[in-house]
C-alpha positions as CSV (number, residue, x, y, z in Angstrom):
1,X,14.5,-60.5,-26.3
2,X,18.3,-60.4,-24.8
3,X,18.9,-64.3,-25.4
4,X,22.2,-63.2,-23.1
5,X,20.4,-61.7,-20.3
6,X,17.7,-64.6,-20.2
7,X,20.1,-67.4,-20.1
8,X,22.5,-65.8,-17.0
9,X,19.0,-64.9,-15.3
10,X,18.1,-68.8,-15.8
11,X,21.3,-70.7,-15.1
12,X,20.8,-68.2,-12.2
13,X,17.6,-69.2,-11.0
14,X,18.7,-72.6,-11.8
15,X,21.6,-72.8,-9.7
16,X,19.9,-71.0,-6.6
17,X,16.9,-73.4,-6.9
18,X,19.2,-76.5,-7.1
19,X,21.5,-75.2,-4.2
20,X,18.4,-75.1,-2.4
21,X,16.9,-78.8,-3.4
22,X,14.0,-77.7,-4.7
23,X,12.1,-78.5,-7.5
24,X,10.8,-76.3,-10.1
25,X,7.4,-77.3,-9.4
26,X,7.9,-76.0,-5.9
27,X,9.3,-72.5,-7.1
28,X,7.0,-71.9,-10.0
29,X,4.1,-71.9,-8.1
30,X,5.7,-69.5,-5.2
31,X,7.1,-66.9,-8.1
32,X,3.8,-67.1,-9.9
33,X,4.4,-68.9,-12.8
34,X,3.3,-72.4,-13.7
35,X,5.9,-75.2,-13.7
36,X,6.5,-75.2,-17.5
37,X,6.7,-71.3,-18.0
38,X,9.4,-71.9,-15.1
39,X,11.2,-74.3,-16.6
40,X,11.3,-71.8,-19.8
41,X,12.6,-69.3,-17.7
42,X,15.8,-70.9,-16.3
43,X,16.3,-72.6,-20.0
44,X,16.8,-69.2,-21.0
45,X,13.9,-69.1,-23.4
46,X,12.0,-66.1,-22.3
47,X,13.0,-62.9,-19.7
48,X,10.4,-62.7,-16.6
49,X,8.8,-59.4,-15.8
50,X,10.2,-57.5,-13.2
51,X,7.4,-57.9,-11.0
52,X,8.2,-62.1,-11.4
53,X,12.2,-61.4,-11.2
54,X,11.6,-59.3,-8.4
55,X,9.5,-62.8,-6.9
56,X,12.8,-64.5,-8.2
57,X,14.9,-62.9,-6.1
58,X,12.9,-63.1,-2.9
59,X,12.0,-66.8,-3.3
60,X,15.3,-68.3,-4.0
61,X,17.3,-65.4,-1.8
62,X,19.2,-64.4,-4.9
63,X,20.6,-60.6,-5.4
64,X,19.3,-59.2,-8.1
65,X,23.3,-58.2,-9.1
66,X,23.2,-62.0,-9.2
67,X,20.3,-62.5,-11.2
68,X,21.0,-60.1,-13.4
69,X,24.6,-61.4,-13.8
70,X,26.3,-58.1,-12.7
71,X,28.6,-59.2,-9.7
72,X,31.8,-60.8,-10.5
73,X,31.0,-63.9,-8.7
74,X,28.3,-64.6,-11.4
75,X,30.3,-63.3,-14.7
76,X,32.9,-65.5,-13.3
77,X,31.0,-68.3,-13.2
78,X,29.2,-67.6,-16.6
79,X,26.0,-66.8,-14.7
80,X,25.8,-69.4,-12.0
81,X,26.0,-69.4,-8.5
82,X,28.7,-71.6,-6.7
83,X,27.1,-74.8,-6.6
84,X,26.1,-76.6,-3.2
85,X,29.1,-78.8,-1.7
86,X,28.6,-82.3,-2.6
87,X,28.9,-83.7,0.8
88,X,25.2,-81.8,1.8
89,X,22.3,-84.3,0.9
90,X,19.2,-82.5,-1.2
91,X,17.4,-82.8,2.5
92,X,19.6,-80.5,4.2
93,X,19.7,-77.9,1.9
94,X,15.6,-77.8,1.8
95,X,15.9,-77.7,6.0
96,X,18.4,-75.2,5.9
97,X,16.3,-73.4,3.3
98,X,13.0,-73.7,5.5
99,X,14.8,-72.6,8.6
100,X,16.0,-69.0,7.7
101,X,12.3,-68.8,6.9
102,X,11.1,-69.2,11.2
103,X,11.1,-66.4,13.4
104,X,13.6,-66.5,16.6
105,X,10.7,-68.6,18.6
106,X,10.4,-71.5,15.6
107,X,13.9,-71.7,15.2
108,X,14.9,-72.1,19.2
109,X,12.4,-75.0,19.1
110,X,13.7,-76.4,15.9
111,X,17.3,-76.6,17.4
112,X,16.1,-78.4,20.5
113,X,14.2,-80.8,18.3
114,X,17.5,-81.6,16.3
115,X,19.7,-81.5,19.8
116,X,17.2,-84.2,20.9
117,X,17.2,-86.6,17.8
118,X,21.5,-86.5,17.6
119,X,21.5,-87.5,21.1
């Protein structure tokens, strides 16, 4: 095993998952892999399949350059992903996360829902 390649893929998958407020009991589960293979996976103890980083990727909306720690933003950052800004709140980061996932429809009548509970 690449103990290299497995680490920037985990501190990877970390950071993406964390930006995102999730747990890895809510991403295991979604990339097909119970909660303590995950957690193996972004402690950089074992490489996932391709079909599983490929699940990776999708899930936490994470290039594969990224992943795989190819880009310069990620060998810059010794395999992580710029971390969230500290001012968002776990919360928003899981909305924001849920809402790229409506269609055009959801997301109109999400917006008016969140117009109406600032007013």
């Amino acid at each position: 095993m690449n103990e290299d390649l497995a680490i920037t893929i985990g501190r990877a998958a970390r950071a993406a998952r964390e930006e995102q407020g999730l747990t890895q009991a809510e991403v295991g589960p979604r990339v097909g892999l119970l909660s303590a293979v995950y957690s193996r996976l972004e402690r950089g103890k074992m490489l996932p399949s391709v079909p599983t980083l490929y699940r990776l990727c999708t899930e936490l909306r994470v290039s594969p350059e990224d992943m795989l720690g190819l880009t310069a933003l990620v060998r810059g950052r010794k395999g992580q992903r710029p971390r969230a800004r500290e001012d968002e709140a776990p919360a928003l980061r899981r909305l924001l996360y849920l809402a790229r996932k409506l269609d055009a429809e959801k997301l109109e009548a999400l917006l008016h829902v969140a117009t109406a509970l600032t007013r």
